[in-house]
C-alpha positions in Angstrom: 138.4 166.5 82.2 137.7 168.5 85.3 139.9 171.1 86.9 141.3 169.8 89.9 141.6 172.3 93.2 145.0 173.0 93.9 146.3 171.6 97.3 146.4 174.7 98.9 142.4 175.4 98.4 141.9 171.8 99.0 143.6 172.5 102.3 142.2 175.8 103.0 138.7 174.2 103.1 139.4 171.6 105.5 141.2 174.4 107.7 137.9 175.6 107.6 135.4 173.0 108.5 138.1 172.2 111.1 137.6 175.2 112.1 134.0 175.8 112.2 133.5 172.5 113.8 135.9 173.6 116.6 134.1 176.9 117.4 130.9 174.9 117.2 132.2 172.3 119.7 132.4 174.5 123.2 128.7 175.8 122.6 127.0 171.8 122.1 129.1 171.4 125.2 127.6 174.4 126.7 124.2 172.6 126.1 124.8 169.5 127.0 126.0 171.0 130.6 123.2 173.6 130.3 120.7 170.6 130.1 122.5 168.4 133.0 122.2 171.1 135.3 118.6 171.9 134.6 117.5 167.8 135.1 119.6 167.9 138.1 117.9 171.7 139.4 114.2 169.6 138.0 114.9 166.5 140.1 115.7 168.1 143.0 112.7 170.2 142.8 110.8 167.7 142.8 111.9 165.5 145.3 111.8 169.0 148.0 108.2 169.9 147.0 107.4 165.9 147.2 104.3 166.6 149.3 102.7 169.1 146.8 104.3 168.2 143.3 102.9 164.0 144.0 99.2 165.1 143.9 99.6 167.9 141.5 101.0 165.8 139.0 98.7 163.0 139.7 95.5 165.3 139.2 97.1 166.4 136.1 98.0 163.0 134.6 94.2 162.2 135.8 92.3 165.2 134.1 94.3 163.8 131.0 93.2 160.4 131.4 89.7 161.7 131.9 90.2 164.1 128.8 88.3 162.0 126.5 85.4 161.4 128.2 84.8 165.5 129.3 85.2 166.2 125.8 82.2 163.8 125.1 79.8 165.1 127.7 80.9 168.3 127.1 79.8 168.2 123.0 76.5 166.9 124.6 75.8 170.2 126.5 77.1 169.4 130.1 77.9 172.3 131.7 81.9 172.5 132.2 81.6 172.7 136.3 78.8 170.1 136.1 81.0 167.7 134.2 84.0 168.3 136.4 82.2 167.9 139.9 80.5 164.7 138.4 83.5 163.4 137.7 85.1 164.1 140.5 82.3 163.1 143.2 82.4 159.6 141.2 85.9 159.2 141.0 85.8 160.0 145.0 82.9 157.1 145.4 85.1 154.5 143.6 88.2 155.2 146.2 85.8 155.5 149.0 84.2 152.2 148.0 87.4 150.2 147.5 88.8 151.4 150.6 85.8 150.6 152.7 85.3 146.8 150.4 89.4 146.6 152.2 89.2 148.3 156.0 87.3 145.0 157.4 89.9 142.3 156.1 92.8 144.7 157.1 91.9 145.8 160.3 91.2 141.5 160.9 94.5 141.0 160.1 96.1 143.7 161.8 94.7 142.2 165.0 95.8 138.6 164.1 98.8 139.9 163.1 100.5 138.1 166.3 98.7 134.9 165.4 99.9 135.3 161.5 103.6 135.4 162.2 103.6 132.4 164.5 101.9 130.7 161.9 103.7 131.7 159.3 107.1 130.9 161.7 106.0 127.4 161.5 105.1 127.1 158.2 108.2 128.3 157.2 110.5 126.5 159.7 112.5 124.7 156.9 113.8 128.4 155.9 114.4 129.8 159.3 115.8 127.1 160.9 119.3 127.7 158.9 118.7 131.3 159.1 119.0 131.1 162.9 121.7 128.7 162.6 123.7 131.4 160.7 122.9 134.0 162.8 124.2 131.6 166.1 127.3 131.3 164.3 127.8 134.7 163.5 127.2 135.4 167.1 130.0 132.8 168.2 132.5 134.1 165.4 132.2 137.7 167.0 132.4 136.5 170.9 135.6 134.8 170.0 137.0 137.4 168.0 136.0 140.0 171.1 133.7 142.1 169.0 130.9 141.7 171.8 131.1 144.2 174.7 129.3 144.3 177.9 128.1 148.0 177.8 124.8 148.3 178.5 122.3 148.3 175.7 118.9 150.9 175.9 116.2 150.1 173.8 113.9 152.7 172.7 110.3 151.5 172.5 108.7 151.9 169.4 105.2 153.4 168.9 102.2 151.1 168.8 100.8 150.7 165.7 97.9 152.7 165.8 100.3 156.1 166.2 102.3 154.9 163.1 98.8 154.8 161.1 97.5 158.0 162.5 101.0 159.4 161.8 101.5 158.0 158.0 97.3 158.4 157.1 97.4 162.3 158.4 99.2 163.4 155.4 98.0 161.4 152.8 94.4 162.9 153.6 96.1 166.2 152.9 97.6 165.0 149.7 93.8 163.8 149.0 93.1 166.8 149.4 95.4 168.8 147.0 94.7 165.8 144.8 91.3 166.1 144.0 91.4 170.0 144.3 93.6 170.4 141.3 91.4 167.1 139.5 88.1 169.8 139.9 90.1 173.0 138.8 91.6 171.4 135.6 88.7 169.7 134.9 87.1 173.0 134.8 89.6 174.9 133.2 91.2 172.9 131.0 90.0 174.2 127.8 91.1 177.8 128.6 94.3 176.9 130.5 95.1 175.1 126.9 94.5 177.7 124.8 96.2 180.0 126.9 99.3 177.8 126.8 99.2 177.8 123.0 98.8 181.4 122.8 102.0 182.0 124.7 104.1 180.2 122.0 104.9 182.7 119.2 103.9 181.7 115.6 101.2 179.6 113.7 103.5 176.3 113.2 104.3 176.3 116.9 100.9 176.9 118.3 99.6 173.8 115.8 102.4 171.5 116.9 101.5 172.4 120.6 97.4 171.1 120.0 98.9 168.3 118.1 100.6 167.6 121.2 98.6 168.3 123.6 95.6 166.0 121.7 97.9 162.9 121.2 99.1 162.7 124.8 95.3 163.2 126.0 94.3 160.6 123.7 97.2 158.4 124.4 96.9 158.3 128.3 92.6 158.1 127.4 93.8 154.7 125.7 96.7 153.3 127.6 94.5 154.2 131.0 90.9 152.8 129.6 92.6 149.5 128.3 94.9 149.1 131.4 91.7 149.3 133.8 90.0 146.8 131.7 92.8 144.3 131.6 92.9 144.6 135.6 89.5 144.4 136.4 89.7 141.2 133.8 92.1 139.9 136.1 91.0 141.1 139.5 87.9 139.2 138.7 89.4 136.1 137.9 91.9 136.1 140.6 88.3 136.6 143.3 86.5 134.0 141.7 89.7 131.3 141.3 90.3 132.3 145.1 86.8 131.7 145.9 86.5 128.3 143.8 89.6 127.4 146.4 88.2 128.1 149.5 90.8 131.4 150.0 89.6 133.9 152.6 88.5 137.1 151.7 88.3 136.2 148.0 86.8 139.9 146.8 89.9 141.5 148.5 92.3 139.7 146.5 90.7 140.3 143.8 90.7 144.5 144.6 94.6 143.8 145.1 95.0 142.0 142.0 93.3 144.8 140.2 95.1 148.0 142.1 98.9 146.7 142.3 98.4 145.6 138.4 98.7 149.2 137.7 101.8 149.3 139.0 104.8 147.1 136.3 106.6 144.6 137.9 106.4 145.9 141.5 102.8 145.2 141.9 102.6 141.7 140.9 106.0 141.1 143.0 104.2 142.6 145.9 100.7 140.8 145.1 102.5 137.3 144.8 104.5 138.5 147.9 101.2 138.7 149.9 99.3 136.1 148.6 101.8 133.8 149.6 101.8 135.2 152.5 97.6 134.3 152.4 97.7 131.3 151.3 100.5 129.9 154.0 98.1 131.0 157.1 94.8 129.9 155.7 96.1 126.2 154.7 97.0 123.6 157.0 99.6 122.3 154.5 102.1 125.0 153.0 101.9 122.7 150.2 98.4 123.3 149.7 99.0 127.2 150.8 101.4 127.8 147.8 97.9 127.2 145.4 96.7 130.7 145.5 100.3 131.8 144.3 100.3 129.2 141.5 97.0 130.7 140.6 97.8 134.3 140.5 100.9 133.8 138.6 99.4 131.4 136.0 96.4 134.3 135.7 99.3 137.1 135.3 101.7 135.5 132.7 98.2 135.5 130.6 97.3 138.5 131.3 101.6 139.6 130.3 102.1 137.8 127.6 99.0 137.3 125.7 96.2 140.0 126.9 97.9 142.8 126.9 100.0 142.8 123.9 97.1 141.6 121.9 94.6 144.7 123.0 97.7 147.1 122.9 99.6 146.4 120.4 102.7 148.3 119.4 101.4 151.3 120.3 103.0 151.4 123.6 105.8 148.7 122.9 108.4 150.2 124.8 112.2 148.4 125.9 111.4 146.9 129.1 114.8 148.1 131.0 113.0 151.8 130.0 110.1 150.8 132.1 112.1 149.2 134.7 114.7 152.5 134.8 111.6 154.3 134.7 109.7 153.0 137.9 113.3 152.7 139.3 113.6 156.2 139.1 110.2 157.6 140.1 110.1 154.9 143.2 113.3 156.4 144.7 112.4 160.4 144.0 108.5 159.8 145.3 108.6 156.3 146.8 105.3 154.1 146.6 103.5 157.0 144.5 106.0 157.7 142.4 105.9 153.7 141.4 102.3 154.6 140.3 102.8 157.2 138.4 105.9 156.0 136.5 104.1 154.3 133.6 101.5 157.3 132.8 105.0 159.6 132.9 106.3 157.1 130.7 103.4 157.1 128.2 103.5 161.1 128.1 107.0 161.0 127.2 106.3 158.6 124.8 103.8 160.3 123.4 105.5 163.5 123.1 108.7 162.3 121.7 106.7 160.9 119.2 105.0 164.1 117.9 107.9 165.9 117.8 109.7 163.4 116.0 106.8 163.5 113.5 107.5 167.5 113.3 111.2 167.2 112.5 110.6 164.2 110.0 111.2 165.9 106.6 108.0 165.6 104.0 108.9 164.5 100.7 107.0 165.2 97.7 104.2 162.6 96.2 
């Protein structure tokens, strides 16, 4: 038989751990608070330095993207500023040509923009009639109840239209700016702004885990980006040619908006069935008929949802939908519409790096 600990040890011990675990619990509480503060000090860095950190971040999250194919031209000899102005110039061609494909139909419907509401008025009296029914009400509820008051009201005029563009386009050239500044830089330097970010870390194991990382995130955001872009062209192209087949105005713009706001989870396609309605409502006689192009685009994006995507992705970037939603919920409110489009690259480099060091704290058993 074996010798039993008296009580006393027995209770000595568990004074002990007690113990321990009590001088250990202030200083996890310490890091926990220590942690809160710095995402709070982060987020609010962020949001302050909105006009520098947006473009940073997206040239960064770009020259990631783009990682891939620089490290293939570069094993074939290019030249590292070759390969980053060439990349760079082309990426700026693509923006250029989408945004000139879009000026004509836009400035056409910023003119008829009078003509579009009264259409759209009538087509959707069923909806406004009670609207302004309610409203009459409310007005006779708050006469009767004396809220009204006979001071005199002064209303400011607001600026035309073509201030407010001038006024929201002047910094977003800036921000193009910055943007594809920092693209050409990294691009450059990207191999030696690596290596010196390895070489700060102290030790062999560290400086390995830190490639690891910094490889699966570039080959990560490579994928997720390359098969994203093909999906949405997929799509953009079948949303032109269904809107052509129908007789829709414009059909190569809704096809570029079909592709771009794809990018972008759940918001985009809200907005993109938001304005094709919109479309489809002053281009048709009938609203019955104008509701096609919305039918069309939603049957073409629940295929593309449910069976396109997770059939060329996979698992591989299966992550809990209320993540992504939190995620672009998030991002929206700290960098508004850009922060919506860079929510799901952020998301896969999180991903990505949670997943490496997961694989560096998971124990390794023997064969």
């Amino acid at each position: 038989m074996q010798d039993r600990a008296p009580p006393t040890a027995v209770v000595a011990r568990e004074s002990s751990i007690v113990g321990q675990a009590d001088v250990t619990r202030p200083y996890s509480l310490l890091r926990v608070a220590i942690f809160a503060v710095a995402v709070v000090a982060v987020g609010a860095a962020l949001q302050a330095t909105e006009p520098v950190a947006v473009p940073i971040v997206a040239a960064l999250i770009t020259a990631l993207m783009l990682g891939p194919i620089a490290d293939g031209l570069g094993r074939a000899g290019v030249p590292p500023a070759a390969l980053a102005g060439g990349l760079v110039v082309l990426l700026a061609a693509i923006l250029a040509l989408l945004a000139t494909l879009m000026s004509g139909p836009i400035s056409d419907w910023i003119e008829r923009a009078p003509e579009i509401g009264a259409t759209l008025r009538q087509r959707l009296d069923f909806i406004i009639e009670p609207l302004q029914a309610a409203e009459r009400i409310q007005a006779i509820v708050k006469s009767i109840l004396g809220s009204a008051t006979g001071a005199l009201s002064v209303e400011v005029a607001e600026p035309g239209l073509g201030p407010s563009l001038v006024v929201a386009v002047s910094p977003a050239i800036g921000q193009l700016l910055v943007f594809f500044g920092a693209l050409l830089f990294l691009l450059i330097g990207r191999e030696r702004l690596r290596r010196e970010v390895v070489m700060v870390l102290h030790g062999r194991k560290r400086r390995l885990a830190a490639l690891r990382m910094a490889t699966r995130v570039q080959h990560d955001l490579g994928v997720y980006f390359g098969t994203i872009a093909v999906i949405n062209f997929g799509l953009g192209v079948v949303v032109a040619l269904a809107m052509l087949a129908i007789g829709m105005p414009n059909p190569l713009v809704w096809g570029i908006l079909a592709f771009g706001l794809n990018f972008i989870p759940y918001i985009g396609a809200a907005v993109m069935a938001g304005l094709i309605s919109i479309g489809g409502l002053v281009s048709y006689e009938s609203a019955l008929w104008g509701l096609a192009p919305l039918a069309i685009y939603l049957v073409a994006t629940s295929i593309e949802g449910q069976l396109v995507t997770p059939y060329l992705l996979g698992n591989r970037f299966a992550v809990n939908p209320l993540i992504v939603f939190l995620a672009i919920v998030f991002w929206s409110w700290l960098w508004g519409p850009a922060g919506a489009l860079l929510a799901a690259p952020i998301l896969v480099t999180g991903i990505s790096i949670w997943k490496v060091t997961m694989q560096e704290r998971r124990p390794k058993l023997p064969a």
